[in-house]
C-alpha positions in Angstrom: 0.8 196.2 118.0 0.0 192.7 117.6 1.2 189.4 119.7 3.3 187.0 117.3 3.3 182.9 117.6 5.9 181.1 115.9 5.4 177.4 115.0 6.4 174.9 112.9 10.4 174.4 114.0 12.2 171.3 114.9 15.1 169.1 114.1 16.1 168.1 110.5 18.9 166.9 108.4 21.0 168.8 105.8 18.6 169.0 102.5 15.8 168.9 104.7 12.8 171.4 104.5 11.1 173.1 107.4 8.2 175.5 106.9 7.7 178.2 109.8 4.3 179.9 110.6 3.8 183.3 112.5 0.3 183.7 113.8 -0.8 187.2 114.5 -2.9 188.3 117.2 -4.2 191.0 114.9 -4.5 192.6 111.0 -1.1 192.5 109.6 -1.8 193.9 106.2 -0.1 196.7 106.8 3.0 195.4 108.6 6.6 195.2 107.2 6.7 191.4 108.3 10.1 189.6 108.9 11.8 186.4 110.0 14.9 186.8 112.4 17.2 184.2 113.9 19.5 183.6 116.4 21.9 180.9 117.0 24.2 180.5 120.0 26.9 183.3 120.9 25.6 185.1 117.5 23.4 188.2 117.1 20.1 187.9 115.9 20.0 188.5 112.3 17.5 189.4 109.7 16.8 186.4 107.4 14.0 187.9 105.5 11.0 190.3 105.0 8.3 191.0 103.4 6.8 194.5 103.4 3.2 195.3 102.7 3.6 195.7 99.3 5.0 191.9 98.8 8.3 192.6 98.3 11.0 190.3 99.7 14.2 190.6 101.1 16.7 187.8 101.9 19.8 187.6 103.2 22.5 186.4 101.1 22.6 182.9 102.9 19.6 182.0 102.4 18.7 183.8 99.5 17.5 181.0 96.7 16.8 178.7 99.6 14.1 180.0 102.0 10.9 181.9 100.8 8.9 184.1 103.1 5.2 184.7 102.3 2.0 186.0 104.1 -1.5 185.2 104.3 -3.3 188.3 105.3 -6.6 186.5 105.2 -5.2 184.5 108.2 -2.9 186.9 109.9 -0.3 184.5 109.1 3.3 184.8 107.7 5.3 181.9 106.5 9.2 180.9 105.9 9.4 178.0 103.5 13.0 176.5 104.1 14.5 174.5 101.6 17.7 172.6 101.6 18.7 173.4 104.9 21.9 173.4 106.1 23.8 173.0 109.4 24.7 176.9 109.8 20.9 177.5 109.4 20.3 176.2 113.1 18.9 178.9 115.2 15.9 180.2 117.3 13.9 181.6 114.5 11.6 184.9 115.6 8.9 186.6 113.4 8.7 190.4 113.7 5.8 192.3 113.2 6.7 196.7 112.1 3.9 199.0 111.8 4.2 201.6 109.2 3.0 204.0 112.1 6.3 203.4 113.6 6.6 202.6 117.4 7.8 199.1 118.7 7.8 196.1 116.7 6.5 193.2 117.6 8.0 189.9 118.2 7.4 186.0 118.8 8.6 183.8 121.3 10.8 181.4 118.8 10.7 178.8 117.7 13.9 176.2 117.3 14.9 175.1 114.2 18.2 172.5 114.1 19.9 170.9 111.5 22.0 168.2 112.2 22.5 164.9 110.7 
């Protein structure tokens, strides 16, 4: 298991790009890492992942706008967010899985608003 930092949120207008960083405590090169958000009165849902292959996974909203990457040499996994929109405002969390199974791991948010 491994402690998760998020960074990098804040308030921006529609078009606007954010990037996120999640800084692990710990190797992640093995972890299925994902990006998760939750915005008020809504269940947290997945936005994307990236397992330790590299492959990707988006949800359809935000597929062709956001881009989640990882850095293993830094512990570090990113969401690039691109032409934000309004309904993209939300506590974003990172989520570390370990292919050994057992609890995930997750960050403390970090807010991301778009609003004009």
């Amino acid at each position: 298991q491994v402690q998760l930092v998020e960074s990098g949120g804040g308030l921006v207008q529609p078009g606007g790009s954010l990037r996120l960083s999640c800084a692990a405590s710990g190797s992640i090169s093995s972890y299925s890492m994902a990006w998760y958000r939750q915005a008020p009165g809504k269940q947290r849902e997945l936005v994307a992942r990236v397992l330790g292959g590299s492959s990707t996974n988006y949800a359809d909203s935000v597929k062709g706008r956001f881009t989640i990457s990882r850095d293993n040499a830094k512990n570090t996994v990113y969401l690039q967010m691109n032409t934000l929109k309004p309904e993209d405002t939300a506590v974003y969390y990172c989520n570390a899985a370990s292919p050994f199974g057992g609890l995930s791991s997750w960050g403390q948010g970090t807010q991301v608003t778009v609003s004009s």
